[in-house]
PDB file of N, CA, C and O in Angstrom:
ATOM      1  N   UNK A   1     105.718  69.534  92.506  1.00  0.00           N
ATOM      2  CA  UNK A   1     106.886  70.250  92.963  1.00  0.00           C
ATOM      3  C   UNK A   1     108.111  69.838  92.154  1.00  0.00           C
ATOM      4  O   UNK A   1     109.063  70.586  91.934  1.00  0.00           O
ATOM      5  N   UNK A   2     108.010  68.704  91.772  1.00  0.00           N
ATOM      6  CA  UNK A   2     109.428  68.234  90.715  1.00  0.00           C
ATOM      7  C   UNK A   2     109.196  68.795  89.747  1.00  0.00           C
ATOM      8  O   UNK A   2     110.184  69.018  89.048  1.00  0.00           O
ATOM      9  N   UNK A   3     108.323  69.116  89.409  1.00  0.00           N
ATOM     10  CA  UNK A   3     108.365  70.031  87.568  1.00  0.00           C
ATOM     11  C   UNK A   3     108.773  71.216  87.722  1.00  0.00           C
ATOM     12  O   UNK A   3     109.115  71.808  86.699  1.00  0.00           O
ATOM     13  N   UNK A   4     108.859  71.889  88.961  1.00  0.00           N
ATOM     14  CA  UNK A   4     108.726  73.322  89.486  1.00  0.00           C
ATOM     15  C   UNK A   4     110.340  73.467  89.775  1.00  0.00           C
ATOM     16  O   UNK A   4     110.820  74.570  90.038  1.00  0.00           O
ATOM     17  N   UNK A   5     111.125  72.306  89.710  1.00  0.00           N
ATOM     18  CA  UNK A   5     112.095  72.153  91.400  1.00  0.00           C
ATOM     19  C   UNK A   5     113.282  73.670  90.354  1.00  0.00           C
ATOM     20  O   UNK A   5     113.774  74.652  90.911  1.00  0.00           O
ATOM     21  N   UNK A   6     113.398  73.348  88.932  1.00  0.00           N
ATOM     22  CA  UNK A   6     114.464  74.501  88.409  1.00  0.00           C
ATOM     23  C   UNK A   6     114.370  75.725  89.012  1.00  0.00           C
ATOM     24  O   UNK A   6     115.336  76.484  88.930  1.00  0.00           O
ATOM     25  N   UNK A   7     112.948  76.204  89.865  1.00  0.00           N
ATOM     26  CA  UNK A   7     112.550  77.790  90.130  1.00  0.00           C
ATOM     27  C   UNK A   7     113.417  77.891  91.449  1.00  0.00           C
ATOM     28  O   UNK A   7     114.031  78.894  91.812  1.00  0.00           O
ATOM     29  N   UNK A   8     113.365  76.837  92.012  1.00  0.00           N
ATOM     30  CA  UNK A   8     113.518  76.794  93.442  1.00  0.00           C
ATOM     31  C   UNK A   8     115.024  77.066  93.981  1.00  0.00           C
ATOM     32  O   UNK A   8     115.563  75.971  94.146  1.00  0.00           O
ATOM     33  N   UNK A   9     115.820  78.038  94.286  1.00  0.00           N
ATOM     34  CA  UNK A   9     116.886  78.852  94.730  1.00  0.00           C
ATOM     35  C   UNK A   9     117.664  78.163  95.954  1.00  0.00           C
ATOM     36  O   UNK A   9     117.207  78.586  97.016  1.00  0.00           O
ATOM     37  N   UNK A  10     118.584  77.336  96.113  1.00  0.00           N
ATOM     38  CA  UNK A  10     119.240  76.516  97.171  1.00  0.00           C
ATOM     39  C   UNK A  10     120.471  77.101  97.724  1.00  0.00           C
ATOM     40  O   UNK A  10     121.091  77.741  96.874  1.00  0.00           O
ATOM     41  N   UNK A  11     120.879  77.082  98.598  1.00  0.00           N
ATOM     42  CA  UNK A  11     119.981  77.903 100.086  1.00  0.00           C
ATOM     43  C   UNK A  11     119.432  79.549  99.662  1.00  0.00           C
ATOM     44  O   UNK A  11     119.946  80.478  99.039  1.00  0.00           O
ATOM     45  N   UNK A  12     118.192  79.353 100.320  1.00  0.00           N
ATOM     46  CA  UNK A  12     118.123  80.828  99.656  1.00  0.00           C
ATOM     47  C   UNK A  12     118.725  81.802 100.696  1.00  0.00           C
ATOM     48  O   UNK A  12     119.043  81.652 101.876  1.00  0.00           O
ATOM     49  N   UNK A  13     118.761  82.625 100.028  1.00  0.00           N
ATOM     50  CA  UNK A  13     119.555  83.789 100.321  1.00  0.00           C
ATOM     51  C   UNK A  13     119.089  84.784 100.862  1.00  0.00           C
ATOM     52  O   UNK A  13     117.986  84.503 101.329  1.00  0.00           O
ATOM     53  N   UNK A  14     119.483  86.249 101.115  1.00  0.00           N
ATOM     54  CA  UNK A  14     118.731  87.392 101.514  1.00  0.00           C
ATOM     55  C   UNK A  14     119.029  88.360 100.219  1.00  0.00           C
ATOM     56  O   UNK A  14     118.350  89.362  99.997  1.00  0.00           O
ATOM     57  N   UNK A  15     119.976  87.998  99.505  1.00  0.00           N
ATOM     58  CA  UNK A  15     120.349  89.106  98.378  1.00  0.00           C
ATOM     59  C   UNK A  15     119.024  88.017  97.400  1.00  0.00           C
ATOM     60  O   UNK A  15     117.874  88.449  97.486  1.00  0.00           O
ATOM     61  N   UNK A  16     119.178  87.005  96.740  1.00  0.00           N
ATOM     62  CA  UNK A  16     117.923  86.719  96.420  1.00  0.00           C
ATOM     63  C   UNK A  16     116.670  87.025  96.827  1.00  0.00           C
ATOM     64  O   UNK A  16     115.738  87.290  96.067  1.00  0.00           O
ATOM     65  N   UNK A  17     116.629  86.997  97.896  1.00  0.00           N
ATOM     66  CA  UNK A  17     114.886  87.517  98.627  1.00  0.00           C
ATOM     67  C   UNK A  17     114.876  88.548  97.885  1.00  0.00           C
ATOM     68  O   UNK A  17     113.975  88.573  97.048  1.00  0.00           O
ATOM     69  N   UNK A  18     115.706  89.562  97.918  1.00  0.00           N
ATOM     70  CA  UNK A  18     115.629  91.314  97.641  1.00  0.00           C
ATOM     71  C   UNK A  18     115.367  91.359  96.267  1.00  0.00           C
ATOM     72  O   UNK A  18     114.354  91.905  95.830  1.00  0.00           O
ATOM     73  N   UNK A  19     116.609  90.572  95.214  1.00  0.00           N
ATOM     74  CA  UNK A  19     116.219  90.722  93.916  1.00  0.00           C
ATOM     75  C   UNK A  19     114.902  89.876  93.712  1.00  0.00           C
ATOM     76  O   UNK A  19     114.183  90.525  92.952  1.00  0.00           O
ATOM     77  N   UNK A  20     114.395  88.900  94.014  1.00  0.00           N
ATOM     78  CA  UNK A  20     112.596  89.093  93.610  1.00  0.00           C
ATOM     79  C   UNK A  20     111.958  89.755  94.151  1.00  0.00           C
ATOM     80  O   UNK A  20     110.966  89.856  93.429  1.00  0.00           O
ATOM     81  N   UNK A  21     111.725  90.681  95.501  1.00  0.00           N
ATOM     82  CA  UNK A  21     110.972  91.115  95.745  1.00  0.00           C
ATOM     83  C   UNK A  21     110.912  92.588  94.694  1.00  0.00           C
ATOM     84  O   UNK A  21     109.950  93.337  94.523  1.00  0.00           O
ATOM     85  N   UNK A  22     112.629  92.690  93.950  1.00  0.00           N
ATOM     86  CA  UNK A  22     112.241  93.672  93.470  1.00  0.00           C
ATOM     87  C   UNK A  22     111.640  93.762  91.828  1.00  0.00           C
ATOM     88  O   UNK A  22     111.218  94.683  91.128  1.00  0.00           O
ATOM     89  N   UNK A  23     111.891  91.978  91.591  1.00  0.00           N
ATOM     90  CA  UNK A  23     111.525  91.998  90.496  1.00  0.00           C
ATOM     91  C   UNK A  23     109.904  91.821  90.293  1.00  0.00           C
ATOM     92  O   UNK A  23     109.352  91.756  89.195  1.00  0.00           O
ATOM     93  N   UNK A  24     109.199  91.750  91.679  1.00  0.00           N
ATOM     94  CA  UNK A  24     107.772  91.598  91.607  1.00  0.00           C
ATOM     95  C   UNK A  24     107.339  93.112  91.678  1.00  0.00           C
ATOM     96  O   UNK A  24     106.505  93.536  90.877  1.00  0.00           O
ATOM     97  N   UNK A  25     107.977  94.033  92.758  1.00  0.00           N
ATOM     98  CA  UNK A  25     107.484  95.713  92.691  1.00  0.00           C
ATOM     99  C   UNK A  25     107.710  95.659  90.956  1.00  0.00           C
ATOM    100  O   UNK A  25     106.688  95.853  90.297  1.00  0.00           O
ATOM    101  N   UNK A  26     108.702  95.464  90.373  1.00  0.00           N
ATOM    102  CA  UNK A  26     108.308  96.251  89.093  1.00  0.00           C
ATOM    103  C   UNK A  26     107.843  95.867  87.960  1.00  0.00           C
ATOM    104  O   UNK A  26     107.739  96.516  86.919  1.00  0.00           O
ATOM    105  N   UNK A  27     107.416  94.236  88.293  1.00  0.00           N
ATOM    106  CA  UNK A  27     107.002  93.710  87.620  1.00  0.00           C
ATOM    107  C   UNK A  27     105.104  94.254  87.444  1.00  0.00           C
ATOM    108  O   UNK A  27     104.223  94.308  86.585  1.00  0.00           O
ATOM    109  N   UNK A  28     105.262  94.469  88.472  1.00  0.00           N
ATOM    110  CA  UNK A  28     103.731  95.185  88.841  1.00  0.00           C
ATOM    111  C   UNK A  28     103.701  96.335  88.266  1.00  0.00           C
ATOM    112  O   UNK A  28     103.105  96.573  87.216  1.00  0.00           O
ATOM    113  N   UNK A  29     104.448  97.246  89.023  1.00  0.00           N
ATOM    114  CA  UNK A  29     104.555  98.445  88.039  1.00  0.00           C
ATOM    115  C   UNK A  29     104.442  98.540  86.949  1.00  0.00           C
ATOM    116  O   UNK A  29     103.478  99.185  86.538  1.00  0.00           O
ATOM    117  N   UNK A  30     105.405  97.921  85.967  1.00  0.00           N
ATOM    118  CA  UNK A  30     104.894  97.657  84.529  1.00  0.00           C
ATOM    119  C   UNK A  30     103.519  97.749  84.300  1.00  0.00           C
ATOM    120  O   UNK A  30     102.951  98.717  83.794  1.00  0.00           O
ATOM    121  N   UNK A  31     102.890  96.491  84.770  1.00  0.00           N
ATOM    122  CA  UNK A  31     101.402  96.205  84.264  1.00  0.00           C
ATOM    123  C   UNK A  31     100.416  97.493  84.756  1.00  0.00           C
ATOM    124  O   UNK A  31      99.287  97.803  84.377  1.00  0.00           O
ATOM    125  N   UNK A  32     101.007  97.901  85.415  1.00  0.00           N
ATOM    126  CA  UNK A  32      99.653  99.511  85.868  1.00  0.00           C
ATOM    127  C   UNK A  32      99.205 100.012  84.514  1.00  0.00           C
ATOM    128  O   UNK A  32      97.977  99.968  84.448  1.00  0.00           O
ATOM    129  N   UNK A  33      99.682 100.402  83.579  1.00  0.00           N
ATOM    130  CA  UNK A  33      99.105 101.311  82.393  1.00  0.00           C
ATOM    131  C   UNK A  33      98.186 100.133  81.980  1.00  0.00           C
ATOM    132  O   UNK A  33      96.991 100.428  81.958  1.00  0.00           O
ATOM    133  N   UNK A  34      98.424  99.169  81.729  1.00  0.00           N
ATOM    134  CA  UNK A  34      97.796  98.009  81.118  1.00  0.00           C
ATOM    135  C   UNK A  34      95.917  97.723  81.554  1.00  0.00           C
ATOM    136  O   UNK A  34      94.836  97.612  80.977  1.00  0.00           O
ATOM    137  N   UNK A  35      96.644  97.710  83.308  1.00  0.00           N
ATOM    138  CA  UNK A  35      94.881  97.681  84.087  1.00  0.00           C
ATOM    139  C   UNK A  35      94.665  99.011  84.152  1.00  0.00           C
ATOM    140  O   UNK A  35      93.455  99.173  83.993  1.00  0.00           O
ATOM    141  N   UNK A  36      95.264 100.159  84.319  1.00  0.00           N
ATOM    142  CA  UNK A  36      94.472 101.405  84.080  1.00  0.00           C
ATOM    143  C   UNK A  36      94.140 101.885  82.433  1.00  0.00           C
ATOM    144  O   UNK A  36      94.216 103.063  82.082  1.00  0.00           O
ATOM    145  N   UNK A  37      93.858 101.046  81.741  1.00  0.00           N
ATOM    146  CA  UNK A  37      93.578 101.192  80.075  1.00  0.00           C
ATOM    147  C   UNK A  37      92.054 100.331  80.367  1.00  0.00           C
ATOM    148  O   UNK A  37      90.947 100.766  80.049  1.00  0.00           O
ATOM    149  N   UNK A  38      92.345  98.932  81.092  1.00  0.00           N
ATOM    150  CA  UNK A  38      91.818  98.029  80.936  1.00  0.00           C
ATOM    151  C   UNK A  38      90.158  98.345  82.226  1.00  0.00           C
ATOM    152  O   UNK A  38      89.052  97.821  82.090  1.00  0.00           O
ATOM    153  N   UNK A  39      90.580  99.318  83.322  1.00  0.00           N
ATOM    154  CA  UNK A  39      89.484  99.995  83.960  1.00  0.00           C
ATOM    155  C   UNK A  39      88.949 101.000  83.201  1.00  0.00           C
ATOM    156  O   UNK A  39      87.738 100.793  83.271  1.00  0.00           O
ATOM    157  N   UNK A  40      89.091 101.761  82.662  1.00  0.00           N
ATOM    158  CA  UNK A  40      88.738 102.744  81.903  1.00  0.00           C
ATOM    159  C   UNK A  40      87.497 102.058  80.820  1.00  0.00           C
ATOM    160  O   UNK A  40      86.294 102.293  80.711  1.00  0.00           O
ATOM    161  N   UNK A  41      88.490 101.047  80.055  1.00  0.00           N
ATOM    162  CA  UNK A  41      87.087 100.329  79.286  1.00  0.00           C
ATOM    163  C   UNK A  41      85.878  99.772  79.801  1.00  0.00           C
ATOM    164  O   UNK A  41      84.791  99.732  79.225  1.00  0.00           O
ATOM    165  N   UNK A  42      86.212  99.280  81.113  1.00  0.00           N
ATOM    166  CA  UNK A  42      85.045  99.205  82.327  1.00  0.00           C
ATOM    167  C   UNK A  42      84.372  99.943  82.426  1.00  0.00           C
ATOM    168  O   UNK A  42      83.162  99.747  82.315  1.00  0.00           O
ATOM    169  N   UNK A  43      84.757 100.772  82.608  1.00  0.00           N
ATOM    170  CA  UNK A  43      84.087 102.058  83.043  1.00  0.00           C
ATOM    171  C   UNK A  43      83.170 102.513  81.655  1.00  0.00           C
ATOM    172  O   UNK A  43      81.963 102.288  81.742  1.00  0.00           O
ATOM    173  N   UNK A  44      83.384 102.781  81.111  1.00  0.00           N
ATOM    174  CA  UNK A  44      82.923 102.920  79.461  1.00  0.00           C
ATOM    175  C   UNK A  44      81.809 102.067  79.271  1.00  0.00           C
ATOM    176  O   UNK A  44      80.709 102.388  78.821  1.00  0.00           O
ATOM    177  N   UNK A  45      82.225 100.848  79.691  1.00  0.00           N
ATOM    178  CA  UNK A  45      81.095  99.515  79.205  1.00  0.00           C
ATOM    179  C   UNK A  45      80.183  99.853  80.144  1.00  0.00           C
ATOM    180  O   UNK A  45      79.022  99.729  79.753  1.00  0.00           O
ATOM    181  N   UNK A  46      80.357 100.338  81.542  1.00  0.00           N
ATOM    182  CA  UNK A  46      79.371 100.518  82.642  1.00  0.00           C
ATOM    183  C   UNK A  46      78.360 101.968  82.140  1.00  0.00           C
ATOM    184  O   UNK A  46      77.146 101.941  82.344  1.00  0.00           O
ATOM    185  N   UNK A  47      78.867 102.893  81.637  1.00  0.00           N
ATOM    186  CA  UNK A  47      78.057 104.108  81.385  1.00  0.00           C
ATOM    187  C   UNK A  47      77.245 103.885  80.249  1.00  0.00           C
ATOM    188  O   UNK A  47      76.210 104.508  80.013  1.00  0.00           O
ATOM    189  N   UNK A  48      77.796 102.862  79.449  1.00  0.00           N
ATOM    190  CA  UNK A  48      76.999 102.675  78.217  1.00  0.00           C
ATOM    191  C   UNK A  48      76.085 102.009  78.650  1.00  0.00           C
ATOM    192  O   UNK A  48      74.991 102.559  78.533  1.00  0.00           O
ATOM    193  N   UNK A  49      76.079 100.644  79.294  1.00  0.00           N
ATOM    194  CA  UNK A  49      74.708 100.224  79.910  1.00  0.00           C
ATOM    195  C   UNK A  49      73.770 101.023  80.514  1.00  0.00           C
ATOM    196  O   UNK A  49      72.550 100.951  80.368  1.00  0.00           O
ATOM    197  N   UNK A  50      74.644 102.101  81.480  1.00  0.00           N
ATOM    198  CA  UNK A  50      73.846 102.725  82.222  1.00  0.00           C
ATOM    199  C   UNK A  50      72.482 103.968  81.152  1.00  0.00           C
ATOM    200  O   UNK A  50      71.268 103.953  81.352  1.00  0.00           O
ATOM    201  N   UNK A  51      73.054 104.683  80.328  1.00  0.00           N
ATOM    202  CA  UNK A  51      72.756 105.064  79.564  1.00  0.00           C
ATOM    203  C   UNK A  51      71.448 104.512  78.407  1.00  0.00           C
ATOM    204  O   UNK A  51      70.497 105.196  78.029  1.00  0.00           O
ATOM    205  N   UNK A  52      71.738 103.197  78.050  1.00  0.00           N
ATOM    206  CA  UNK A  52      70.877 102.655  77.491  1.00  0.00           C
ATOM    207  C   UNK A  52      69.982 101.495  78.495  1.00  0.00           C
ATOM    208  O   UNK A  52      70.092 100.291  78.263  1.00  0.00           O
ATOM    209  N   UNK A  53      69.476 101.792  79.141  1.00  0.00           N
ATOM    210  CA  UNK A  53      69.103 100.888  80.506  1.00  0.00           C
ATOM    211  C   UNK A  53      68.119 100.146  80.015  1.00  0.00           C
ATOM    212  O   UNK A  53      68.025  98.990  80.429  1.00  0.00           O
ATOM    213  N   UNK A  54      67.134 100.662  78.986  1.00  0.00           N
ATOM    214  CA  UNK A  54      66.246  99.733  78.198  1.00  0.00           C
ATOM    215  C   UNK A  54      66.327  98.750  77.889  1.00  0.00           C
ATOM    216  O   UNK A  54      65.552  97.838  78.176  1.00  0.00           O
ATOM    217  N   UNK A  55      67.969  98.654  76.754  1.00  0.00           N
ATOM    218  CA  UNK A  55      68.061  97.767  75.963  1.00  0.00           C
ATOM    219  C   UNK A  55      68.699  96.770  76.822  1.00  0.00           C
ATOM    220  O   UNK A  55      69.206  95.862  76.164  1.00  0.00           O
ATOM    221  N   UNK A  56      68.885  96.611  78.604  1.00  0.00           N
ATOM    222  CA  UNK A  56      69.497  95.623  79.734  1.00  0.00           C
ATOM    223  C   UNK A  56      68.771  94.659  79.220  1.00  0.00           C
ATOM    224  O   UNK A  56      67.571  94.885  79.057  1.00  0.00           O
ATOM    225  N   UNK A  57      69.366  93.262  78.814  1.00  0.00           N
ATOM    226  CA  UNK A  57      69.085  91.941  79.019  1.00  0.00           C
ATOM    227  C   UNK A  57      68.932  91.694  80.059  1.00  0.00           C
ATOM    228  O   UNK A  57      69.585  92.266  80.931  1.00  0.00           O
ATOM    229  N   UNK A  58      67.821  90.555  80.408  1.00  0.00           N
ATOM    230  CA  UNK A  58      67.584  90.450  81.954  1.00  0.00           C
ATOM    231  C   UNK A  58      69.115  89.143  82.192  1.00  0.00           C
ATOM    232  O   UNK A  58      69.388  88.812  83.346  1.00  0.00           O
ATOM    233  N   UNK A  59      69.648  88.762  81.425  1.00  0.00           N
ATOM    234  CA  UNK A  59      71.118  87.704  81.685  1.00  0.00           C
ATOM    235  C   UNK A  59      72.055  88.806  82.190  1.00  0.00           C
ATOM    236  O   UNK A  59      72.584  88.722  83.298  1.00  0.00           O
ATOM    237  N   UNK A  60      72.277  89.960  81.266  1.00  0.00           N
ATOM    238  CA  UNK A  60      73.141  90.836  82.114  1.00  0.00           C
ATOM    239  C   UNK A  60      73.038  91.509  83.509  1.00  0.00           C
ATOM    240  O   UNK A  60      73.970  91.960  84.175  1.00  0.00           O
ATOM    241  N   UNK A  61      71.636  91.485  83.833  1.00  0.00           N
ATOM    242  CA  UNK A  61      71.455  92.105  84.712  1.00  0.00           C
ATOM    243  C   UNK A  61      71.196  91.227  85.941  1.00  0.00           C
ATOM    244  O   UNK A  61      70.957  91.746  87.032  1.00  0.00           O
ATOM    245  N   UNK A  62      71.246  89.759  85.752  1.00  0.00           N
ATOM    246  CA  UNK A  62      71.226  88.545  86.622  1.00  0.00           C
ATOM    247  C   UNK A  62      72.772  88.174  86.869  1.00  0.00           C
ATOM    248  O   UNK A  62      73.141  87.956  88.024  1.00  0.00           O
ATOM    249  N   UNK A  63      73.396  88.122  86.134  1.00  0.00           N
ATOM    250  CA  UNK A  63      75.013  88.337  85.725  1.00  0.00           C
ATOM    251  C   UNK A  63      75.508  89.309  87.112  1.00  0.00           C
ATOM    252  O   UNK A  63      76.079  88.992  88.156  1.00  0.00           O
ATOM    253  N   UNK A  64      75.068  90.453  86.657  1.00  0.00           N
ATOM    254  CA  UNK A  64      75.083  91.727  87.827  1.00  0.00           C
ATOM    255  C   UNK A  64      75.518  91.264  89.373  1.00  0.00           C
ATOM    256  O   UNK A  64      76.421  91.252  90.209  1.00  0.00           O
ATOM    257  N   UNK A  65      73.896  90.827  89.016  1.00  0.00           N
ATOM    258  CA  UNK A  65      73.215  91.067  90.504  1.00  0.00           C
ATOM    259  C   UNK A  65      74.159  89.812  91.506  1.00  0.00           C
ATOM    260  O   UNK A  65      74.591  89.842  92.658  1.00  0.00           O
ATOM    261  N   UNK A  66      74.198  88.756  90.398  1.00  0.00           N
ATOM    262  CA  UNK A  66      75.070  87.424  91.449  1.00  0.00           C
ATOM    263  C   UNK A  66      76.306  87.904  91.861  1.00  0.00           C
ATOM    264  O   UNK A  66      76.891  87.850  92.943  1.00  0.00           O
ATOM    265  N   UNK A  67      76.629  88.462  90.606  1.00  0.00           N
ATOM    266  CA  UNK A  67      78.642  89.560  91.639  1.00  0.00           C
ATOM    267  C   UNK A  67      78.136  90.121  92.382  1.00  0.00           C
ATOM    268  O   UNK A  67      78.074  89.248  93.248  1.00  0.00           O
ATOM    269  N   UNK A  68      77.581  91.118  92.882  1.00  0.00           N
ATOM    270  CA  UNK A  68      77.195  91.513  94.011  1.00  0.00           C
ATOM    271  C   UNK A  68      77.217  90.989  94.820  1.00  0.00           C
ATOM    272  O   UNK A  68      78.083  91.017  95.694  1.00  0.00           O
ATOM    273  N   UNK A  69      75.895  90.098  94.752  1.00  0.00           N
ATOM    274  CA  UNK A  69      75.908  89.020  95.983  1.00  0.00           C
ATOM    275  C   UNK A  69      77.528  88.197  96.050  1.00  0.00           C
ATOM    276  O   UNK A  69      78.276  88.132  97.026  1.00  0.00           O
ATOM    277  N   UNK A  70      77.672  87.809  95.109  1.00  0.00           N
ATOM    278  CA  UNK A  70      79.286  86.905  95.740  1.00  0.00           C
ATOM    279  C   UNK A  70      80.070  87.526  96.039  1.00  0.00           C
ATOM    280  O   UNK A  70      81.011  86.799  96.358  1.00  0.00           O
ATOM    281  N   UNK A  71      80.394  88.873  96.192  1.00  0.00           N
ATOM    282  CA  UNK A  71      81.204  90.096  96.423  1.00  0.00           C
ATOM    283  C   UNK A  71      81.009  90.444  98.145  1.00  0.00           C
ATOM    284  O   UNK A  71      81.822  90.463  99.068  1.00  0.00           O
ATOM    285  N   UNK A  72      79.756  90.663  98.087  1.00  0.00           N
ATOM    286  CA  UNK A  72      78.899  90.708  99.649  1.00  0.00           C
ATOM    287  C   UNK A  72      79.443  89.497 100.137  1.00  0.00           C
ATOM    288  O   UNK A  72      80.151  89.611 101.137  1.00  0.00           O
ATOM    289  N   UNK A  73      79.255  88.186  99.597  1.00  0.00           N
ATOM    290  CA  UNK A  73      79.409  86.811 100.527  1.00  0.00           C
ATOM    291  C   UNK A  73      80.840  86.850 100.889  1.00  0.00           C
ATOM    292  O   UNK A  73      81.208  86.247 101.897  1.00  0.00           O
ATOM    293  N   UNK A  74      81.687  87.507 100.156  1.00  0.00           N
ATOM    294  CA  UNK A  74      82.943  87.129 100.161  1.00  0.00           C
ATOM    295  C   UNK A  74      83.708  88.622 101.445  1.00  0.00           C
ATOM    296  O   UNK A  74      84.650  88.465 102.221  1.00  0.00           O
ATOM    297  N   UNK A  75      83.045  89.666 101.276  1.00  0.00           N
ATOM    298  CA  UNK A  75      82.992  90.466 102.859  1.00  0.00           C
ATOM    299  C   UNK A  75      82.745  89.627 103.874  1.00  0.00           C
ATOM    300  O   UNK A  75      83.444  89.242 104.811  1.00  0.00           O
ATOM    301  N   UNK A  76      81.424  89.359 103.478  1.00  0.00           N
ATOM    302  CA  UNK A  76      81.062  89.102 105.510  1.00  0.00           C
ATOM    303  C   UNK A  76      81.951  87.444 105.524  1.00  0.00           C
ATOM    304  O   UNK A  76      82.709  87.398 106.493  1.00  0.00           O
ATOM    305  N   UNK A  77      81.971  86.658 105.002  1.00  0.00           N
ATOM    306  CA  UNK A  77      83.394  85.540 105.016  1.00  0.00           C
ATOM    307  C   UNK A  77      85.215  86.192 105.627  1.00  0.00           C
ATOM    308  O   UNK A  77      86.080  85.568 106.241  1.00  0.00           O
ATOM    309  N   UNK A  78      85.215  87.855 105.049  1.00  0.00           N
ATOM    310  CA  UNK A  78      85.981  88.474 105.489  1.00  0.00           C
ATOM    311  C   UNK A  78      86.023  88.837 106.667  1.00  0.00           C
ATOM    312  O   UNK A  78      87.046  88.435 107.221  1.00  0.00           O
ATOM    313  N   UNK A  79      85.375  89.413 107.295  1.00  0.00           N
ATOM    314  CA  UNK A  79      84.909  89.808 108.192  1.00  0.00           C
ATOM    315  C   UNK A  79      84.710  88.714 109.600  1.00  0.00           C
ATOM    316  O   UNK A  79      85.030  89.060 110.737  1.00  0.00           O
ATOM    317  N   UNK A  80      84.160  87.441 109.282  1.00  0.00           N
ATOM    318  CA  UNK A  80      83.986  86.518 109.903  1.00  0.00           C
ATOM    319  C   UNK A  80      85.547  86.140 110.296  1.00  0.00           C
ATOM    320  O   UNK A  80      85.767  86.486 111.456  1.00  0.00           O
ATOM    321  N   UNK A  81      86.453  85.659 109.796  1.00  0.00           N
ATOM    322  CA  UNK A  81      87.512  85.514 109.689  1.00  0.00           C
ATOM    323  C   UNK A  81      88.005  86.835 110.751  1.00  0.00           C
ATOM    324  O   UNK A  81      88.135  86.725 111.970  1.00  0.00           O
ATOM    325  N   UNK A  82      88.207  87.932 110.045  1.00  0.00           N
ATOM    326  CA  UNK A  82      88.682  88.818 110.580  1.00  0.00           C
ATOM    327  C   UNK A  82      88.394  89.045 112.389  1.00  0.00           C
ATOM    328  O   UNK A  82      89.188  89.560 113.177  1.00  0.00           O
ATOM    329  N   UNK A  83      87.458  88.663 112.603  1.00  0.00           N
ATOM    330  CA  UNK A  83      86.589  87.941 113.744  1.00  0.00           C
ATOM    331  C   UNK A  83      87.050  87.562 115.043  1.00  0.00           C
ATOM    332  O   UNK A  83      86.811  87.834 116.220  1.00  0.00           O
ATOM    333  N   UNK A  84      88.093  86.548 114.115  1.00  0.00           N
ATOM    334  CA  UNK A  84      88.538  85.055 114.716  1.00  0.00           C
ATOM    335  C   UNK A  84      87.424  83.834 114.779  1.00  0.00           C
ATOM    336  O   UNK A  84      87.424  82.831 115.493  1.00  0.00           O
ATOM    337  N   UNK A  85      86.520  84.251 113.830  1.00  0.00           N
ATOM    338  CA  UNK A  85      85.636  82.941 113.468  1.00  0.00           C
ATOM    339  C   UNK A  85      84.926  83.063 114.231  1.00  0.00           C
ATOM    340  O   UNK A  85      84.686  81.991 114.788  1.00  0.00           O
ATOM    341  N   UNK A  86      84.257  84.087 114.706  1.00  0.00           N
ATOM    342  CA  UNK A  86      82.786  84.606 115.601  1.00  0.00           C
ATOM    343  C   UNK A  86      81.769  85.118 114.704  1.00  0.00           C
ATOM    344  O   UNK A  86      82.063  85.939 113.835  1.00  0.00           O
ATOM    345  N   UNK A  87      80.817  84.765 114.833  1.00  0.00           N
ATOM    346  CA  UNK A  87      79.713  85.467 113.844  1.00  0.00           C
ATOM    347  C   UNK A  87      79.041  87.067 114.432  1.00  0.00           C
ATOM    348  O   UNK A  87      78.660  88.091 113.864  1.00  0.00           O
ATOM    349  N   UNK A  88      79.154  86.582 115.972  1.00  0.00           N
ATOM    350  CA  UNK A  88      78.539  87.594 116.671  1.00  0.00           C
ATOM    351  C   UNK A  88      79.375  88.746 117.086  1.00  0.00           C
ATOM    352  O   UNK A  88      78.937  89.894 117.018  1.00  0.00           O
ATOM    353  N   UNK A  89      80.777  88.422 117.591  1.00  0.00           N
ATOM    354  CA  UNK A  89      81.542  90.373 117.508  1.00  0.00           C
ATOM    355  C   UNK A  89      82.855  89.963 117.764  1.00  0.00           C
ATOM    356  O   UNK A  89      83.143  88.852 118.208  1.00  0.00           O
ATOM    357  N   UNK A  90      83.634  90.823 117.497  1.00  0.00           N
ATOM    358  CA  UNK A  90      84.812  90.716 118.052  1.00  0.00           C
ATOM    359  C   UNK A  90      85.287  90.321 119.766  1.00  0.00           C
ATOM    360  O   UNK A  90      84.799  90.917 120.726  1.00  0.00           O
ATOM    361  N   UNK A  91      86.145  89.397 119.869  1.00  0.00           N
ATOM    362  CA  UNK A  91      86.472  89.401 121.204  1.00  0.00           C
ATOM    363  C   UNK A  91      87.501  90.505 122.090  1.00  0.00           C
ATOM    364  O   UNK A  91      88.642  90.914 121.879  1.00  0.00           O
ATOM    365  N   UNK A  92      86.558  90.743 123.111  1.00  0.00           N
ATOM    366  CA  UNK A  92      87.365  92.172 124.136  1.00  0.00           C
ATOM    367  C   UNK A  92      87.691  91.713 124.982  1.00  0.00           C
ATOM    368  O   UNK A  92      88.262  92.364 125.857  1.00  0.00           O
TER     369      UNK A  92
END
């Protein structure tokens, strides 16, 4: 936190709150063309595999399969949570 302390705004303010919150909306904004360039090549890399399905390395396709699964693990962890930390259902 001492290497950090220059970021840190004393007392903060509400006109500060506003100017970062607005410098994060557009800071985001900016980057949209960037990840919608950067999905697109996804997408591209995905049809080309799909397309040549032969030439699948079984590493890429083990690669695959574990995002999935850690994608799945990371739902039902969601979900659990979302819960209130019940495995079995929501409380009524």
């Amino acid at each position: 936190m001492e290497k950090n302390k220059h970021y840190v705004v004393d007392p903060p303010t509400i006109d500060k709150c506003k100017d970062l919150s607005k410098q994060l909306f557009y800071t985001r904004l900016a980057s949209l063309p960037g990840r919608y360039e950067s999905f697109w090549k996804e997408v591209d890399g995905a049809k080309l595999l799909w397309k040549n399905g032969s030439r699948l390395k079984i590493e890429d396709a083990s690669v695959a399969a574990m995002f999935g699964i850690e994608l799945y693990a990371w739902f039902c962890l969601g979900e659990i949570v979302g819960r209130g930390f019940t495995v079995t259902g929501y409380h009524v």
